[in-house]
VOZA-804091 format. One line per 5 residues: number of its first residue (from 1); their letters; for each residue x, z, y of C-alpha. Coordinates in Angstrom, 2 decimals. Each point is the difference from the previous one (the first is absolute). Layout:
<pts>
NUM = a = X:Z:Y ~ ...
</pts>
This chain:
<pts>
1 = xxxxx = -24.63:-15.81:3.14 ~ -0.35:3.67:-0.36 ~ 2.87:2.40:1.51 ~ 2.12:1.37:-2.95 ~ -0.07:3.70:0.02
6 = xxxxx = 3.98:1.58:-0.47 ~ -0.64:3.41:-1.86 ~ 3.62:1.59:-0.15 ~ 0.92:3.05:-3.40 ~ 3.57:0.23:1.23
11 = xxxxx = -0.59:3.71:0.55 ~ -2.09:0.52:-3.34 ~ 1.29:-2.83:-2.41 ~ 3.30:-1.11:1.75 ~ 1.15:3.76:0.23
16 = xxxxx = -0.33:-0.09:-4.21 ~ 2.79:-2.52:0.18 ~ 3.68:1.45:-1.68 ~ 2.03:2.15:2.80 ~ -3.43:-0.16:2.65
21 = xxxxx = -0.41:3.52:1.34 ~ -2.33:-0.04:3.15 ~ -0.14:3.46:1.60 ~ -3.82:0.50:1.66 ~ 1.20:-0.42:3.49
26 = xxxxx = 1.75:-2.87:-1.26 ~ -2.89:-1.62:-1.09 ~ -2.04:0.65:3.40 ~ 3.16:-2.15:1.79 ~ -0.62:-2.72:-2.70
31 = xxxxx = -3.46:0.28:0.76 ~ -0.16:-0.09:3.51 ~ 2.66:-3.33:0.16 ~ -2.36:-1.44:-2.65 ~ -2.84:0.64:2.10
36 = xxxxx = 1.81:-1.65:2.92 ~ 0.36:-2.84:-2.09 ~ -3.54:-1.21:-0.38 ~ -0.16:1.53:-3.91 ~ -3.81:0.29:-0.55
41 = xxxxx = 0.05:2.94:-2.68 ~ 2.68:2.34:-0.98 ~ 0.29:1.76:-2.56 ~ 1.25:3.15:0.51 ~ 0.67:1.72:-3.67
46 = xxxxx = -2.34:1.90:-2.60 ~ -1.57:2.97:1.54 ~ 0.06:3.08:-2.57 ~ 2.76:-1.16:-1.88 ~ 3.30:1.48:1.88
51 = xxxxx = 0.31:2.10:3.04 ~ 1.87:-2.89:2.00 ~ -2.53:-1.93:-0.34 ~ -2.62:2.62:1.33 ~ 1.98:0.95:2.68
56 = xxxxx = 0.32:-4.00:1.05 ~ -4.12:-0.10:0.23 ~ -0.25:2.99:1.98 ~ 2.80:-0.95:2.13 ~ -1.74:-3.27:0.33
61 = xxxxx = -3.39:1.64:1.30 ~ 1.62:0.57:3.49 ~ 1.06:-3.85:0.44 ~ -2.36:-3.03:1.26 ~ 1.12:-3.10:-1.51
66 = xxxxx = -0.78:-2.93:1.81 ~ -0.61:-2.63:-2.32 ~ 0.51:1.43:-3.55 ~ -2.76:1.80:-2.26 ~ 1.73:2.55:-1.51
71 = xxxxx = -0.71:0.20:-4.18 ~ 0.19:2.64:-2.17 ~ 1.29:-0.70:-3.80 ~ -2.25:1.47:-3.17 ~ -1.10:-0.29:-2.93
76 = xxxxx = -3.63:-0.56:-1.93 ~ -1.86:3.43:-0.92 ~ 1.44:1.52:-3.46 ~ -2.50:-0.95:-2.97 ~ -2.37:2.15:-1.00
81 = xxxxx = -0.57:1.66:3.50 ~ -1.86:-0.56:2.85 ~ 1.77:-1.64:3.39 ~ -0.51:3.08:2.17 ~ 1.16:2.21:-2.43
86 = xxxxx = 3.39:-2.24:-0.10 ~ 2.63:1.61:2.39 ~ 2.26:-3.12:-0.19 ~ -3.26:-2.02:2.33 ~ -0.26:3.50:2.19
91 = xxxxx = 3.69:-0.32:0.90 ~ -1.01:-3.60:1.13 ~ -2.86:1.78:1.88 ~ 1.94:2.59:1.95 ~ 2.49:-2.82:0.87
96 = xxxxx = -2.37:-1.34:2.68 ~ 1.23:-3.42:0.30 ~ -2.49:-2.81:0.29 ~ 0.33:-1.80:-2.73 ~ 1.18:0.85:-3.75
101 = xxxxx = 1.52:-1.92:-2.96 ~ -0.64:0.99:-3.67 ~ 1.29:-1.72:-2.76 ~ -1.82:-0.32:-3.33 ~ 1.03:-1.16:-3.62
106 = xxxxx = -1.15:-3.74:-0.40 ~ 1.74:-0.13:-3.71 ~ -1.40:0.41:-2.95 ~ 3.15:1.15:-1.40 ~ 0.55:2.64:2.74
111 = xxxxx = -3.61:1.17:-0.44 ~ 0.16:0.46:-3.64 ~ 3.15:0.56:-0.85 ~ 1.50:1.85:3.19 ~ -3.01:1.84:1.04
116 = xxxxx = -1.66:0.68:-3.28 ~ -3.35:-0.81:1.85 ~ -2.46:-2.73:-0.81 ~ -0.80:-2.91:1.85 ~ -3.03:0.94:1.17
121 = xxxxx = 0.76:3.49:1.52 ~ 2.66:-2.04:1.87 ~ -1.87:-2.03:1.44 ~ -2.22:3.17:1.30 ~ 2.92:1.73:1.50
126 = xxxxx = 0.81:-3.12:2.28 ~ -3.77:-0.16:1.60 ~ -0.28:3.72:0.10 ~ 3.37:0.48:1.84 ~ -0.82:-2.65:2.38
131 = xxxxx = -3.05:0.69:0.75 ~ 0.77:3.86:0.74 ~ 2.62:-1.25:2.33 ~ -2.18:-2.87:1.97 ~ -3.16:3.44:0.34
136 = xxxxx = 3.07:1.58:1.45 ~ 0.05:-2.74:2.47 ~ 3.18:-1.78:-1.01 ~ 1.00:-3.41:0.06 ~ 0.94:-0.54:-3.75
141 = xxxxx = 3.03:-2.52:-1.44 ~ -0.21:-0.13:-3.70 ~ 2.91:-0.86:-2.10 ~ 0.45:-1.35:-3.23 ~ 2.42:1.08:-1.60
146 = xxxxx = 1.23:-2.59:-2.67 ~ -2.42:-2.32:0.86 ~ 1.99:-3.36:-1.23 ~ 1.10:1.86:-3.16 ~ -3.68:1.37:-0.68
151 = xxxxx = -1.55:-3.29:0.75 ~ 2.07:-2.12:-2.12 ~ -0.64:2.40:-2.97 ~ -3.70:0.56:1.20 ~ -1.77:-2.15:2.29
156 = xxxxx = -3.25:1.77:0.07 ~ 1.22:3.28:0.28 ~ 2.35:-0.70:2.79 ~ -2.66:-1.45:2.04 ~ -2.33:2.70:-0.88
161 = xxxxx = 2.18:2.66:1.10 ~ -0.47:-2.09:4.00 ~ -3.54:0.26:-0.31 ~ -0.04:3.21:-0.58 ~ 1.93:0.67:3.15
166 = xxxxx = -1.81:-2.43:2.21 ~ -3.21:2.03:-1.45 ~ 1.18:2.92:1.21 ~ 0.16:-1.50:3.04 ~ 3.92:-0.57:0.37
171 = xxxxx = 1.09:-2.41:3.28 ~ 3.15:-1.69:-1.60 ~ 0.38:-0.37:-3.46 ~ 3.92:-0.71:-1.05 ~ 1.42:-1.45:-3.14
176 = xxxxx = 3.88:1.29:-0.60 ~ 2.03:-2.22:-2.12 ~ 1.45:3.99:-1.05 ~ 3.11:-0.95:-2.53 ~ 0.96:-2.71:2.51
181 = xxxxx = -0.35:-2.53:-2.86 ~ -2.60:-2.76:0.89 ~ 1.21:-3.61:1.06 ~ -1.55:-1.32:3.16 ~ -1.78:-2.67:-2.13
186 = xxxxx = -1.70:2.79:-1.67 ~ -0.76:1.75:2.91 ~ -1.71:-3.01:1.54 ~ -2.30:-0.42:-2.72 ~ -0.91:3.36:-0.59
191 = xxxxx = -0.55:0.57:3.90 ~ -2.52:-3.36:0.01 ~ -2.08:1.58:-2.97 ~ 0.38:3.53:1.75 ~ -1.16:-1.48:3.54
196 = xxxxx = -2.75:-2.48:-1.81 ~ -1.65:3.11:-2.49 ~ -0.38:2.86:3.57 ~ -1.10:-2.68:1.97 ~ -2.83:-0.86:-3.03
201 = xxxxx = -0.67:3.82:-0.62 ~ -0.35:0.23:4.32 ~ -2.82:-2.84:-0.17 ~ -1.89:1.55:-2.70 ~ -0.07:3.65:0.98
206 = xxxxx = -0.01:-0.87:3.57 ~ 2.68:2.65:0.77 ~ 2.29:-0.16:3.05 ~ 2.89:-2.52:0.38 ~ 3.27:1.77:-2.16
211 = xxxxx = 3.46:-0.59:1.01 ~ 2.50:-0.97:-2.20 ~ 3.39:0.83:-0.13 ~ 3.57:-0.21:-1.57 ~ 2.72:2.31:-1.46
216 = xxxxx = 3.21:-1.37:-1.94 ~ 3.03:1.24:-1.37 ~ 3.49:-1.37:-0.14 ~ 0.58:0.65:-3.41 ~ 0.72:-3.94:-0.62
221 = xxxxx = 1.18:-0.60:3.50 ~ -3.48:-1.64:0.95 ~ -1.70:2.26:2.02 ~ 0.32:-1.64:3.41 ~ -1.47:-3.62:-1.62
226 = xxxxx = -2.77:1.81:-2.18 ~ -1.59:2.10:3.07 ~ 0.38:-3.38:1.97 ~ -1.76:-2.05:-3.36 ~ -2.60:2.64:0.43
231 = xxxxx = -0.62:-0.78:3.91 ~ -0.58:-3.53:-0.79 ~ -2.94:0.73:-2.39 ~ -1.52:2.91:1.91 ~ 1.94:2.90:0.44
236 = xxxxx = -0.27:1.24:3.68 ~ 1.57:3.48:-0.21 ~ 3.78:0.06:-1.48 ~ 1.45:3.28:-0.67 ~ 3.74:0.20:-0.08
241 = xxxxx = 3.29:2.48:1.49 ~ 2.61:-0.77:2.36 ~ 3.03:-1.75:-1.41 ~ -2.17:-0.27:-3.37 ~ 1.18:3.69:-0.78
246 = xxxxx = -2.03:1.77:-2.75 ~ 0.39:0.68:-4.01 ~ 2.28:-1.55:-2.13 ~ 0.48:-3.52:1.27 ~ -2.30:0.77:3.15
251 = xxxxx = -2.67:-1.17:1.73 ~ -1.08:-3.14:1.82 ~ 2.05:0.00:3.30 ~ -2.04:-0.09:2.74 ~ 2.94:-1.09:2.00
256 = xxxxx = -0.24:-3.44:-1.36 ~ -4.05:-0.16:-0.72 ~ -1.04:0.41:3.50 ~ 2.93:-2.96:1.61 ~ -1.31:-1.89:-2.83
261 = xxxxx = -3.71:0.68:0.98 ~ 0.40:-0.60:3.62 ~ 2.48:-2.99:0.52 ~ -0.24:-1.85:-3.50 ~ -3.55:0.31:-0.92
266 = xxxxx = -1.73:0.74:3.89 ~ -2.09:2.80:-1.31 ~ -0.51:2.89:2.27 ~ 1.51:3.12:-0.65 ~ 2.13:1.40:2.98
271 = xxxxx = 0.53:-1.36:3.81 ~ 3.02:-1.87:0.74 ~ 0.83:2.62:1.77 ~ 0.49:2.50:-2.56 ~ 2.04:-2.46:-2.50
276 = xxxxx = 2.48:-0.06:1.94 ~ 0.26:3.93:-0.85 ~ 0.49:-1.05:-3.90 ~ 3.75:0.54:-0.30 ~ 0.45:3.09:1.96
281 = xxxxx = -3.15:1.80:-2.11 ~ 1.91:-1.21:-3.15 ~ 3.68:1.48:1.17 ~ -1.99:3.34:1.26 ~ -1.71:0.14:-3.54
286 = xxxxx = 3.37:-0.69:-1.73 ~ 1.88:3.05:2.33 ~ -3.15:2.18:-0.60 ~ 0.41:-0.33:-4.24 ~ 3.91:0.38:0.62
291 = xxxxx = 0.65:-3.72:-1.82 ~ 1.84:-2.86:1.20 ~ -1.61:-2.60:1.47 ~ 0.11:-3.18:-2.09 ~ 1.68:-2.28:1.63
296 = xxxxx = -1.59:-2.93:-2.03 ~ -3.28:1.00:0.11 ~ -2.16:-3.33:1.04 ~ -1.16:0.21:4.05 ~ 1.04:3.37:1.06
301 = xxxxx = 3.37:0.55:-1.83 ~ 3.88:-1.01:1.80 ~ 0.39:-2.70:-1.59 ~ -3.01:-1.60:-0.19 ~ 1.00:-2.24:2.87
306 = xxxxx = 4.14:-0.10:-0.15 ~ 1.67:-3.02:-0.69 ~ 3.68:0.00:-1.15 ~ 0.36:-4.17:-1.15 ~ 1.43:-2.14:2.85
311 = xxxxx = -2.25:-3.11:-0.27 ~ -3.10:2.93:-0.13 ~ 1.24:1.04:3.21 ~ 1.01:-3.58:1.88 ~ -4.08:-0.77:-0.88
316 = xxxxx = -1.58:3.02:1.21 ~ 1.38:-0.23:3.16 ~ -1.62:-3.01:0.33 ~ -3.31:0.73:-1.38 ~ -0.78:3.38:-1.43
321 = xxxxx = -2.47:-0.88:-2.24 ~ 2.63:-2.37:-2.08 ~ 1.15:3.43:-1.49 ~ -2.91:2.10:0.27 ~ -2.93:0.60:-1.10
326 = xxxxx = -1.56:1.62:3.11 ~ 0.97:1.70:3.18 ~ 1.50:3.21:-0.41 ~ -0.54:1.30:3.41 ~ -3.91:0.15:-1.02
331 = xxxxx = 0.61:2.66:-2.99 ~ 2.46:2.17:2.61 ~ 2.90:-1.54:-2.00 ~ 2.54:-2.21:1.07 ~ 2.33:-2.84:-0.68
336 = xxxxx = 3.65:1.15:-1.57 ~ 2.54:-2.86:-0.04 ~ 3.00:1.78:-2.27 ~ 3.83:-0.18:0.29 ~ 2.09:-0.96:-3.00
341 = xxxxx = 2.15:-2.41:-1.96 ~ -2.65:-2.08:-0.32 ~ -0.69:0.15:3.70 ~ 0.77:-3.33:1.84 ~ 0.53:-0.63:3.92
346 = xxxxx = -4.22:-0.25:0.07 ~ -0.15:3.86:-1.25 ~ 3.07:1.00:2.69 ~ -1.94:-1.75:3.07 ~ -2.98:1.75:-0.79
351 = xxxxx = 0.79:3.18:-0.54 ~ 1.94:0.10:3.17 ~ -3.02:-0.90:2.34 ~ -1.46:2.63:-2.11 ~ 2.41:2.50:0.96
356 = xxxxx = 0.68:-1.36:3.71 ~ 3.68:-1.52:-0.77 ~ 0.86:-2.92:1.82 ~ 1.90:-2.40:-2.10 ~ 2.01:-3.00:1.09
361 = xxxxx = -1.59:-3.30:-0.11 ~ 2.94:-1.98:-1.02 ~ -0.99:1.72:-3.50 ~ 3.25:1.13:-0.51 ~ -0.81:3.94:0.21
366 = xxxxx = -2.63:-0.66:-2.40 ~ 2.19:-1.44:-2.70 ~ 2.60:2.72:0.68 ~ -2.55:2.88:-1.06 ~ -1.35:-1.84:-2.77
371 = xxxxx = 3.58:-0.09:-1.29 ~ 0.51:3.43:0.71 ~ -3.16:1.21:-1.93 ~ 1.25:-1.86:-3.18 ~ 3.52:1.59:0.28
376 = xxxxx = -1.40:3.54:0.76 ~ -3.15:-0.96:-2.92 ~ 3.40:-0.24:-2.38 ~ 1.14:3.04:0.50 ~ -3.66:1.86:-0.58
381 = xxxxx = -1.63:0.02:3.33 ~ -3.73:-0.99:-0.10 ~ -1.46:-0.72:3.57 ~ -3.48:-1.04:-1.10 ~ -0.66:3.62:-0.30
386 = xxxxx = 2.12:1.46:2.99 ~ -1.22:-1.80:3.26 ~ 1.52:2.92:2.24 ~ 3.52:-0.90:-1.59 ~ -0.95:-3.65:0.41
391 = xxxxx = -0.46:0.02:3.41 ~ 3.12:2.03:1.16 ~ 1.73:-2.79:-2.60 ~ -1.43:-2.82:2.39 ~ 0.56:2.02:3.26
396 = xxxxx = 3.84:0.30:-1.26 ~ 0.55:-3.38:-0.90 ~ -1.06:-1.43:2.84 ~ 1.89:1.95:1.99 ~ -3.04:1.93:1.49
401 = xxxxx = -0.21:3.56:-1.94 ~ 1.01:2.95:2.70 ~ 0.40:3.14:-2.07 ~ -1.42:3.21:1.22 ~ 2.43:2.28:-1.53
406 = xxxxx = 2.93:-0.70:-2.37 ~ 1.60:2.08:-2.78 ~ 3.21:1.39:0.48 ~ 0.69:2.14:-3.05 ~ -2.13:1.87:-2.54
411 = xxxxx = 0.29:2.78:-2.96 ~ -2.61:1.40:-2.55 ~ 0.39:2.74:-1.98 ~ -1.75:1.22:-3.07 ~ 0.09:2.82:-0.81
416 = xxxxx = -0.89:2.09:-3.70 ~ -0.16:3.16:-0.85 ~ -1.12:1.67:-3.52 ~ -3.76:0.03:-0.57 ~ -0.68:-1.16:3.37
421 = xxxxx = -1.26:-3.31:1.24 ~ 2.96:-2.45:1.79 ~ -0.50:0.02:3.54 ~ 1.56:-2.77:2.55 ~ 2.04:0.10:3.46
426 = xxxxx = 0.96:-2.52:1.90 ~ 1.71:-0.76:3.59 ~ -0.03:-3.06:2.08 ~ 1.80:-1.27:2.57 ~ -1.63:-2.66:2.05
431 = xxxxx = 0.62:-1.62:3.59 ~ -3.01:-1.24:2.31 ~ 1.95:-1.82:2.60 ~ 3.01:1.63:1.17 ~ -0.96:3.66:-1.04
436 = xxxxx = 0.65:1.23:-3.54 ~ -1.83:2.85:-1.95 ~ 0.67:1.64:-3.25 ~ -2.90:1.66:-1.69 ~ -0.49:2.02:-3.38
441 = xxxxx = -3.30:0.42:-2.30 ~ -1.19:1.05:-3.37 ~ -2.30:-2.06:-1.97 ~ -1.48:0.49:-3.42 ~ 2.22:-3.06:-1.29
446 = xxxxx = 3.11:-1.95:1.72 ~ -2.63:-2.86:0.96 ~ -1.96:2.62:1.56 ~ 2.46:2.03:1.89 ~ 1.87:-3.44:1.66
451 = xxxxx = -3.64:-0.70:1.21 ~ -0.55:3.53:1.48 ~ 3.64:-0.15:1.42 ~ -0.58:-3.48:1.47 ~ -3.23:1.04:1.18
456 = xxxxx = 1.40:3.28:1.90 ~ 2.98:-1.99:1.20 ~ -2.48:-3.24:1.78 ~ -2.60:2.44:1.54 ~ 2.64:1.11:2.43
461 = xxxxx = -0.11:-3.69:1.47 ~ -3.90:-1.30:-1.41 ~ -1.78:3.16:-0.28 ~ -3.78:-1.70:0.66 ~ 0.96:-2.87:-1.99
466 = xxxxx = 0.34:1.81:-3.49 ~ -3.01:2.37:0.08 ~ -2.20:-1.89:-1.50 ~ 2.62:-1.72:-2.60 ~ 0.05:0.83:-3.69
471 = xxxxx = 1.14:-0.87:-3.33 ~ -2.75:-1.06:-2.38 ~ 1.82:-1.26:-3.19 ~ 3.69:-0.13:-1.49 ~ 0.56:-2.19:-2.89
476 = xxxxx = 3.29:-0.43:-2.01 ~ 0.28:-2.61:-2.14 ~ 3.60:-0.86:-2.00 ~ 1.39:-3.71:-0.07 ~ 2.09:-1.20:-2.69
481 = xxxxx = -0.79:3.28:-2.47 ~ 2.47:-0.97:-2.33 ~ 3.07:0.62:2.54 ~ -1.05:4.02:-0.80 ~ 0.86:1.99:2.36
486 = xxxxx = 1.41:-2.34:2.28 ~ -2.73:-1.95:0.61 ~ -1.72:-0.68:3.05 ~ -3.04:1.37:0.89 ~ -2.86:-1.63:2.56
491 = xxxxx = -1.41:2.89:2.35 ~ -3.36:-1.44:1.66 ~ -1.61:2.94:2.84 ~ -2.99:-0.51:1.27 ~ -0.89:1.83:3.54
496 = xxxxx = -3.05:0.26:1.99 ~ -1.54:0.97:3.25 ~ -3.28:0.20:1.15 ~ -0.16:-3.81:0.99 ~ 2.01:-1.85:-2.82
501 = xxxxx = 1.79:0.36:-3.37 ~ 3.76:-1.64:-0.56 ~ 1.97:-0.38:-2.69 ~ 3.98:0.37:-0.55 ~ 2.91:-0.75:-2.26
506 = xxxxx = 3.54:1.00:-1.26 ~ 2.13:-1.20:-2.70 ~ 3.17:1.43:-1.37 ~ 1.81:1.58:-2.84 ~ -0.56:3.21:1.43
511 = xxxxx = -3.42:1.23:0.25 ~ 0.55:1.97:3.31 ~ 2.07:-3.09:1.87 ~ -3.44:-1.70:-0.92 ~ -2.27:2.71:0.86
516 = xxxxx = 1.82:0.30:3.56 ~ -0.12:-4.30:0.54 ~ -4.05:0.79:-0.55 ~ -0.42:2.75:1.89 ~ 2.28:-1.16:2.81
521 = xxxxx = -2.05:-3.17:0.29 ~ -3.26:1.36:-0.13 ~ 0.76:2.33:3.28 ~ 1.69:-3.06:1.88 ~ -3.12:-1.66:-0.81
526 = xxxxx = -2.06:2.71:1.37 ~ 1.47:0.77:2.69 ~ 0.30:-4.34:1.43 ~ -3.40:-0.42:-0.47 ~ -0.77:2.93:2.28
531 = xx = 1.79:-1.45:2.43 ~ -1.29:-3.92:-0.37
</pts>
């Protein structure tokens, strides 16, 4: 079967999505990791229409990528004129990648209606744009914008408007499923009759073999299933973003197309090799936009592979595959087995290989921290999100946890003063073995001063250890609202260095007690590993 082309718009069509910003040399790092990837064509935003975008293509002019065809993003001419006079297909010119993608209107309603132009002058613009791009020797991808909307509303039309492309002598020609509202069963017809009718036209004009491609929308949560409908009856390029970000609803996620692709359907798209890359593109992407990874998000996301249920656990430790659906190691993901009050003696024994804590085999230790998981679980602690805390938990009730420092006493202080910001100070005192040290900082909060304090007060003792350790995320949720303001509230830190990423917890009824148990856990964490 033929390979399946991956054509990636996360720096054109993904960066439209709600709260996506890409700066320019934001988009060459995106670039450059998608190149390293195996991504056939990217496409790198619409030359002419913003300076970032601009700046990205010229930017891009001093970088060889190594497996990627870079694409520039355009339009058809304007009616009435003539394609050279059109500065929107110059831009694309003076971009000097090797290949460009225009889009054209494919429904009636757009060209009537929208456009105010007739069908036939349409139909002009999309062979005259293409074929001033292909005499200014590039490769040309043709999109159709609306296809599945304009075909259902116009056959004819909508399969003229690919003719005319192909005539102009366009490579791929794509239909886009544009208001992300077709149903796969749709798409599959409409793909046969699309596939059948160039195929037909090819024969009897004796033109050159056309590529066809797909590009969906998420609009009804089917984008992933229509561009894979659209493989089965012919598609072989699928256009698509990382983590399916785009307008509205997004795109088709490319993060779940291609492990679909490769180890479901065993078409050719990418070497092993570079799958295994597939999760750490998708949390680089995610960092890049500034948006939380989703944990749930199918393949590449946390969760995809965590199992919290007992009897899920007791089986996959037997066989993998009782629980899942592939191996996660082949995606760059792996397997999660999570801590809580649904967590049996299955989920304790396996997450302390995991974590290199030997256990007793009479069974007895792992019944003991079972039962201390559903007490602390009571009381608001949540462990299936807090291995670091988990593990020092395991290490202390089995007798094995050897603290690298231990708190003595500590103060904060806020501090407010008319029509000026509160500021923070806090001092520690700590003892590493026999020797004490009290230490003082300012922070821009209490949470943040105790950390700088703490910090200042342990580099005296683990100076190399801590250079590379920072804090990442602080979440507070509140348990039990309606106690008011005595409530208890959950405080979940999550630190990172350059190698991993760990995750911390405190409960209590006062938000800095909890803050401290977080904090205070997430250094001791640190601070063992580097010396395991």
């Amino acid at each position: 079967m033929e390979p399946i082309l991956l054509y990636d718009t996360t720096l054109r069509d993904g960066a439209q999505g709600e709260n996506i910003n890409f700066s320019a040399e934001e988009m060459i790092k995106i670039a450059q990791r998608l190149d390293d990837l195996g991504i056939h064509y990217i496409e790198g935003g619409w030359p002419g229409s913003n300076p970032r975008d601009e700046r990205f293509f010229e930017l891009a002019k001093n970088i060889k990528f190594q497996n990627a065809r870079l694409t520039a993003f355009g339009s058809t001419r304007r009616p009435g004129i003539s394609a050279d006079e059109d500065q929107n297909l110059k831009a694309l010119i003076k971009s000097s990648t090797p290949a460009v993608t225009i889009f054209g209107k494919t429904w009636d309603l757009h060209v009537k209606q929208i456009m105010n132009n007739t069908l036939q002058e349409n139909l002009a613009m999309i062979t005259d744009s293409v074929e001033f791009l292909k005499k200014n020797g590039r490769e040309v991808i043709y999109d159709a914008e609306h296809f599945f909307d304009g075909y259902l509303a116009n056959r004819e039309y909508a399969l003229q408007t690919l003719i005319a492309a192909i005539d102009g002598g366009a490579e791929t020609v794509v239909p886009c499923d544009t208001n992300g509202g077709t149903l796969p069963d749709d798409i599959e017809t409409i793909m046969i009759d699309v596939y059948n009718t160039l195929n037909k036209y090819r024969e009897k004009t004796n033109s050159l073999p056309i590529k066809i491609g797909i590009h969906t929308h998420n609009d009804s949560g089917l984008a992933v299933a229509n561009s894979i409908a659209a493989v089965r009856h012919g598609a072989v390029m699928v256009q698509g973003t990382i983590n399916g970000y785009g307008e509205r609803c997004g795109n088709a996620d490319l993060t779940s197309i291609i492990p679909i692709l490769s180890l479901k359907m065993n078409r050719q798209c990418i070497s092993k090799k570079n799958l295994a890359k597939l999760k750490n593109i998708s949390r680089f992407v995610s960092e890049s936009a500034n948006i939380t990874p989703l944990n749930s998000r199918p393949f590449v996301g946390k969760s995809a592979f965590a199992h919290k249920g007992g009897i899920h656990v007791s089986a996959i430790m037997k066989v993998h595959r009782a629980y899942e659906h592939m191996n996660p190691e082949l995606i760059g993901n792996e397997r999660r087995v999570l801590i809580s009050d649904l967590a049996g003696k299955s989920n304790v024994e396996y997450k302390a290989r995991e974590l290199g804590i030997e256990l007793g085999t009479n069974g007895l230790d792992s019944r003991k921290i079972v039962s201390e998981i559903k007490r602390m679980e009571e009381k608001g602690y949540q462990f299936e999100v807090a291995d670091g805390s988990f593990k020092i938990l395991m290490e202390k009730l089995t007798k094995q946890f050897k603290p690298l420092f231990e708190l003595k006493s500590f103060r904060v202080h806020i501090e407010k003063e008319k029509d000026r910001p509160c500021s923070a100070h806090a001092t520690i005192k700590i003892s590493v073995g026999d020797t004490e040290e009290i230490t003082a900082a300012e922070g821009s909060g209490p949470v943040g001063a105790l950390d700088n304090a703490l910090r200042k007060a342990l580099e005296k003792f683990y100076v190399a250890d801590l250079d590379s350790m920072q804090l990442v995320d602080f979440k507070v949720r509140v348990i039990d609202a309606w106690e008011g303001t005595a409530a208890k509230v959950r405080v979940l830190i999550e630190s990172r260095d350059e190698d991993r990423i760990w995750s911390t917890i405190g409960v209590s009824e006062d938000i800095i007690e909890a803050s401290w148990q977080a904090l205070a856990d997430s250094f001791q964490y640190k601070l063992s590993k580097e010396r395991s």
